[in-house]
C-alpha positions in Angstrom: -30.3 -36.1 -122.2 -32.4 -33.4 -120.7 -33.0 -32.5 -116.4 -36.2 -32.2 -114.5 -36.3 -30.9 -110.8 -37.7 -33.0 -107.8 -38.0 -32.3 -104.4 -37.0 -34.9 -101.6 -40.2 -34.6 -99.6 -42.5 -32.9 -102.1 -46.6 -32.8 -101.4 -47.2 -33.8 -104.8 -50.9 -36.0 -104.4 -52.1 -36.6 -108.3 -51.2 -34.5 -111.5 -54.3 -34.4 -114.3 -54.5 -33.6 -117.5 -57.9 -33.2 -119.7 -58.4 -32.5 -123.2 -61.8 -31.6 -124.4 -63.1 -32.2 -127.8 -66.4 -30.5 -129.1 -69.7 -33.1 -129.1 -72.9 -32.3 -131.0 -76.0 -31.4 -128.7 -79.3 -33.1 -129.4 -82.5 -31.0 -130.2 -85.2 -32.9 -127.8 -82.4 -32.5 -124.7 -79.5 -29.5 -124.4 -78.1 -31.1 -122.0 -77.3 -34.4 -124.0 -74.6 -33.8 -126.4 -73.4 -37.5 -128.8 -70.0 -37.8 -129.9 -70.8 -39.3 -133.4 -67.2 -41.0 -133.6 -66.8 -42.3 -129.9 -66.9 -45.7 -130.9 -64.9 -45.9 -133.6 -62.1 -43.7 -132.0 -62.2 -45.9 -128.8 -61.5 -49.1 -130.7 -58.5 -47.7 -132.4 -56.9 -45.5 -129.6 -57.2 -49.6 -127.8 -55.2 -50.9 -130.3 -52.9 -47.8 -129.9 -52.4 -48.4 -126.4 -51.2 -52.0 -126.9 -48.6 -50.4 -128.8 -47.1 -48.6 -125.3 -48.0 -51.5 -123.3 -51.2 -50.3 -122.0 -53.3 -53.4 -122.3 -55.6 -53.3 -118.7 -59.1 -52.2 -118.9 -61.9 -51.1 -116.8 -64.8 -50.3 -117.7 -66.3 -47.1 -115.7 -69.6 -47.1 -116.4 -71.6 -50.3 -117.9 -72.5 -50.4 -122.0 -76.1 -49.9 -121.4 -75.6 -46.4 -120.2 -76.2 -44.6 -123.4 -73.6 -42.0 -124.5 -75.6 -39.2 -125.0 -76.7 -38.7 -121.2 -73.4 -38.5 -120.0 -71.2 -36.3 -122.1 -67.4 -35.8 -121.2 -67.5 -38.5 -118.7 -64.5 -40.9 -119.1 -66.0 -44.7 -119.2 -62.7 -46.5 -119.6 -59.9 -46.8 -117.6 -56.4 -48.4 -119.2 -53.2 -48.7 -117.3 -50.2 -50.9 -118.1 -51.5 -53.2 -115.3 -54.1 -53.2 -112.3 -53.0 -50.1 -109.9 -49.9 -49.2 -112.1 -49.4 -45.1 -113.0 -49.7 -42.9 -115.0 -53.1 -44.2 -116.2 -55.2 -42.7 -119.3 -59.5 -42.2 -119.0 -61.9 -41.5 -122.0 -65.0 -41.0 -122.9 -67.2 -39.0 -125.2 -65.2 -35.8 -126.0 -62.6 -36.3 -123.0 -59.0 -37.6 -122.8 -57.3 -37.6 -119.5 -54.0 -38.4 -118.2 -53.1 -38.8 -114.3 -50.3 -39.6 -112.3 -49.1 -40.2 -108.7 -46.3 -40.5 -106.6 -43.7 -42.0 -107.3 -43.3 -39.2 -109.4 -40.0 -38.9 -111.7 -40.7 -35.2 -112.6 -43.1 -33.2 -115.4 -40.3 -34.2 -118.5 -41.4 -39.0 -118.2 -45.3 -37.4 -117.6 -44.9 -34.6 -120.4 -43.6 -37.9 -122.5 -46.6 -39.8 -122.0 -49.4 -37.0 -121.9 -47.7 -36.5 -126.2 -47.9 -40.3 -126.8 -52.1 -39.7 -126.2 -52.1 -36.7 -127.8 -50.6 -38.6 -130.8 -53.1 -41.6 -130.4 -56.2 -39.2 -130.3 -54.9 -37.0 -133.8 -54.0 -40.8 -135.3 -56.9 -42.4 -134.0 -60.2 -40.5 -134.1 -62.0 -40.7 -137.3 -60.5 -37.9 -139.9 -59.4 -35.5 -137.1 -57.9 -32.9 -139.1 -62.1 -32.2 -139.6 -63.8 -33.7 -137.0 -61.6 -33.4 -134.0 -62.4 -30.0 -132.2 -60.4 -29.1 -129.0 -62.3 -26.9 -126.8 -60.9 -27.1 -123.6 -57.3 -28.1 -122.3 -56.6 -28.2 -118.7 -53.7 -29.4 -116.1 -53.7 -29.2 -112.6 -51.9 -30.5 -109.7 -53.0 -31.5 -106.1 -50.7 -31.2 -103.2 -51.2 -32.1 -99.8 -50.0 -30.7 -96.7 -50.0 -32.8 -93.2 -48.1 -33.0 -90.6 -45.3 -33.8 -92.6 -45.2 -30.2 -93.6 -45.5 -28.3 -90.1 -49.9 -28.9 -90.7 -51.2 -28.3 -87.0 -53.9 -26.2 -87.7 -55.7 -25.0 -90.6 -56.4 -21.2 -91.3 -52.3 -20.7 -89.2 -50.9 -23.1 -91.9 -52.6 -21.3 -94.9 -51.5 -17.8 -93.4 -48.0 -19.0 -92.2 -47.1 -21.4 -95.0 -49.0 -20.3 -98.3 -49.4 -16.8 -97.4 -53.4 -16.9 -97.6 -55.3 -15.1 -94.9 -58.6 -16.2 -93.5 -61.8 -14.6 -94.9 -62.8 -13.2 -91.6 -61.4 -10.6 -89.8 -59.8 -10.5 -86.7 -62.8 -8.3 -85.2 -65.3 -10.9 -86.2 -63.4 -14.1 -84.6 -62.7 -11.9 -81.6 -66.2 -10.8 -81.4 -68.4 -14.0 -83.0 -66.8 -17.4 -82.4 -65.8 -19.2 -79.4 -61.8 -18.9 -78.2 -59.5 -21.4 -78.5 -61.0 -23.0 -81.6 -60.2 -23.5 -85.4 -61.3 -21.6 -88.2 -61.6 -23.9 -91.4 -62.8 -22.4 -94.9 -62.5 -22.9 -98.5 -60.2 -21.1 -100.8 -61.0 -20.2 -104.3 -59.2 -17.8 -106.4 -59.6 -17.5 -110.4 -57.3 -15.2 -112.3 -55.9 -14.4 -116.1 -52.6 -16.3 -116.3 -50.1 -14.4 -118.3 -49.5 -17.7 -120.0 -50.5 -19.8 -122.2 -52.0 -16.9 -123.9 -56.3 -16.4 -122.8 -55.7 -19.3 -120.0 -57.7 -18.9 -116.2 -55.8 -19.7 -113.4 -57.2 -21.1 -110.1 -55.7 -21.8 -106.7 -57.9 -23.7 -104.4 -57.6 -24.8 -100.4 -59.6 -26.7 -98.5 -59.3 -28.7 -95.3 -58.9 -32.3 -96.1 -57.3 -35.6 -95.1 -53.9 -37.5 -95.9 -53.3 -41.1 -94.6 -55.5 -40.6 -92.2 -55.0 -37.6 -90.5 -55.9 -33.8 -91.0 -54.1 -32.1 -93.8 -54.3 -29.2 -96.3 -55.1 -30.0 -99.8 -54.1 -27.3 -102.9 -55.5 -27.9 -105.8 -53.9 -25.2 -109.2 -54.8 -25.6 -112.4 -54.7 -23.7 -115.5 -57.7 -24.2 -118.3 -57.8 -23.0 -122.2 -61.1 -22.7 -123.2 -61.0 -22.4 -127.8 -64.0 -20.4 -129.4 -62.3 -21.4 -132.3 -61.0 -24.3 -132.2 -59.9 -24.9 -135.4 -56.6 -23.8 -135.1 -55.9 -26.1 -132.0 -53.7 -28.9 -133.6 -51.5 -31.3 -132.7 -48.8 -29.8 -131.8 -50.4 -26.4 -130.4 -51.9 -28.9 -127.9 -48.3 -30.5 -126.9 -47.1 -26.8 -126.7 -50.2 -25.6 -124.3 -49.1 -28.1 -122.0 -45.8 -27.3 -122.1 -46.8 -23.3 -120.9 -49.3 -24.5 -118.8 -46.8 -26.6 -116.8 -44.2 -23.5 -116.6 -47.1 -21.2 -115.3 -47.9 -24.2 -112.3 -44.3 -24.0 -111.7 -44.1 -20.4 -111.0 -47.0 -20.4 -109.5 -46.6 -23.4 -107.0 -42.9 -21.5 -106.5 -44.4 -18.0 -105.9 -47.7 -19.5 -103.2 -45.1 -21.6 -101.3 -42.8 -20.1 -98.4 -39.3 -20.1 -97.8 -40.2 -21.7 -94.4 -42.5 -24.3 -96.1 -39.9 -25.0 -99.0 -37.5 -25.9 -96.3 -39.9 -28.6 -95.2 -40.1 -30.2 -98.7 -36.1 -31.2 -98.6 -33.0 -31.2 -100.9 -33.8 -31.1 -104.8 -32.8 -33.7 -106.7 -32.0 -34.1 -110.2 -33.8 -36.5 -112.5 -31.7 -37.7 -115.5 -34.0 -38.4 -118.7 -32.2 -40.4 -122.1 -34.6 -39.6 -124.9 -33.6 -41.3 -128.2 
């Protein structure tokens, strides 16, 4: 039995993540780039899917669109049935995995992001010499509305998250009108400590939840492998693993006290693994 963490009123919006395989570029065009084994990968890791029960399939962009102009663009969509989660995306040289609430903690997703991790290593043609990661990447999205305290923006972010506006105080006293809102984007890119090499980002932006006005956070944490022949199997289950601990302590270190009051008790998820 192992324990995963979950918060009563958590902001949790969608959880991705991407794993990147290298694709061949074509002389007459540098910006096409074919994925020689696309076909034959995509049949199998079907027949994979069936084996977890993942058997509906949309199809994201139509068969005439040739490959090559649309590199690491997922054109297939499979979930266990229409509008059920977690769902799985691929296309030439990408693999995705995304989630929404209900959520049952990182442990059920970590479960399921391993079981396509499996598939692509089992199912793309002679991996061990074909298959070259070159960029992993997880991040969440969280929402903050009036759920959450959200009255206005640039307070919120200051109050809540601890990020100031980009303006001063002289210049909103001196250049825009009183009694109005400031609203700005957010970006911030940084060297995690781990996974080892990885870039960090934290990103805020005005945005919209059920209808009203809301924060949205985006974090993610990206690997990008010059050398990607010693990314295998298991180093990729493992980079996910640190990439999710680094989210963690970062969601844990942007948040408040005052804002973690708002997301409720924690509750603890129960997972039987056989």
């Amino acid at each position: 039995m192992d324990k995963d963490f979950l918060y009563e009123n958590a902001p949790l919006v969608e959880v991705i993540a991407e794993i990147h395989w290298m694709l061949k570029p074509l002389q007459l065009d540098p910006q096409a780039k074919i994925d020689p084994h696309y076909e034959s990968f995509i049949t199998e890791f079907r027949n994979y899917l069936k084996k977890i029960e993942f058997i509906h399939v949309q199809e994201l962009l139509p068969n005439f669109v040739p490959l090559e102009i649309l590199p690491n663009q997922p054109r297939v969509r499979i979930r266990s049935a229409p509008d059920q989660w977690p769902l799985v995306q691929a296309g030439p040289g990408i693999l995705t995995a995304n989630i929404v609430p209900p959520y049952n903690g990182w442990k059920e997703f970590e479960g399921f992001i391993f079981d396509l991790i499996d598939g692509l290593y089992e199912c793309y043609p002679l991996a061990p010499i074909t298959l070259s990661i070159e960029k992993l990447n997880l991040r969440y999205i969280d929402g903050f509305d009036k759920r959450f305290g959200f009255i206005e923006y640039s307070n919120f972010a200051a109050a809540m998250l601890g990020i100031q506006p980009p303006l001063s105080n002289e210049f909103l006293r001196t250049c825009t009108k009183s009694d109005t809102e400031l609203s700005y984007v957010f970006e911030s890119r940084f060297q995690n400590i781990l996974p080892d090499g990885s870039i960090g980002k934290i990103k805020i932006a005005p945005g919209s939840m059920n209808e009203t006005d809301a924060l949205v956070m985006e974090m993610s944490c990206e690997g990008i492998f010059s050398n990607s022949s010693f990314i295998s199997l298991d180093s990729v289950k493992r980079w996910f693993q640190a990439a999710h601990k680094c989210l963690h302590k970062q969601f844990d270190a942007v948040t408040t006290p005052a804002l973690k009051l708002m997301f409720g008790k924690k509750m603890v998820v129960e997972l039987w693994f056989l």
